[in-house]
C-alpha positions in Angstrom: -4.1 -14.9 -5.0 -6.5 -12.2 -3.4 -6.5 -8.9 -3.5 -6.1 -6.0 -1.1 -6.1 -2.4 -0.7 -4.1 -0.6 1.6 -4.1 3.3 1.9 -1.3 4.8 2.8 -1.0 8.4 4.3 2.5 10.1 3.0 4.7 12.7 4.8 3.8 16.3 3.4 5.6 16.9 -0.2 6.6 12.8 0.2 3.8 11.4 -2.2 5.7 10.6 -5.5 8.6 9.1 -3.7 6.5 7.1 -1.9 5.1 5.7 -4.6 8.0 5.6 -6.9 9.6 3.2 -3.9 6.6 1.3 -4.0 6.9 0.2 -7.4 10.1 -0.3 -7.8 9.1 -3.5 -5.3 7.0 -4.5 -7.7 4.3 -6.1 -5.2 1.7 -3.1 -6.5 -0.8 -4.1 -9.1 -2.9 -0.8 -9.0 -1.8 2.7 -7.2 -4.7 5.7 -6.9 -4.6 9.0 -5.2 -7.3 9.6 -3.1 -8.8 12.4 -1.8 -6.4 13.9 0.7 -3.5 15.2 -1.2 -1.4 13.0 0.8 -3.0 9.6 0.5 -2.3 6.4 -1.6 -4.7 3.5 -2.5 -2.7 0.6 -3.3 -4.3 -2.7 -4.6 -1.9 -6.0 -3.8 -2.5 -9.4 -5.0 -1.1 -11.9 -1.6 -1.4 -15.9 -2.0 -4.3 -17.2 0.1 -3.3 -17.6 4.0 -0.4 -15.2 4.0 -0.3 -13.4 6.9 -1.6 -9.8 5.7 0.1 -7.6 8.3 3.3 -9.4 8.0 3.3 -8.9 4.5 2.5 -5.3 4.8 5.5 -4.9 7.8 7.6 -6.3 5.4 7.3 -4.6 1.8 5.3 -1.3 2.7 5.6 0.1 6.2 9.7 0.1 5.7 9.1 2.5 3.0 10.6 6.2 3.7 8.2 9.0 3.7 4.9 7.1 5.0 3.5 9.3 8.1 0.3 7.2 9.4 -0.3 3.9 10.4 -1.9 1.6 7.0 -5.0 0.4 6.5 -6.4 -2.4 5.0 -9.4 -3.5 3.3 -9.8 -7.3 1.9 -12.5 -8.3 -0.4 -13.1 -11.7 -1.1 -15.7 -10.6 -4.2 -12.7 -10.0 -6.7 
């Protein structure tokens, strides 16, 4: 398993649904706020050689309430 981080940018007054749906999928290991009042930092453990953006298509893009494309950091020092 590796980890990733993918910040999200929420709809305006959508930020604790959006992350109440994302944990209720259970695929979130850490969730931060970051700066923007908006924005989610969500760190997700994938198996090795999974396809990243298919993955992310999947189980976080669907979710209601998310306004802005994802984006997605990988580091392989974890």
């Amino acid at each position: 398993m590796k980890p990733i981080f993918v910040q999200v940018q929420c709809a305006p007054g959508k930020t604790y649904e959006v992350a109440d749906e994302i944990y209720r999928k259970e695929i979130v290991s850490e969730m931060y706020s970051t700066s923007g009042d908006y924005d989610l930092l969500l760190k997700i453990y994938i198996e090795e050689g999974r396809d990243i953006g298919k993955f992310i298509n999947d189980n976080i893009a669907s979710v209601p309430g998310i306004s802005r494309s994802l984006t997605t950091l990988t580091f392989n020092a974890f």
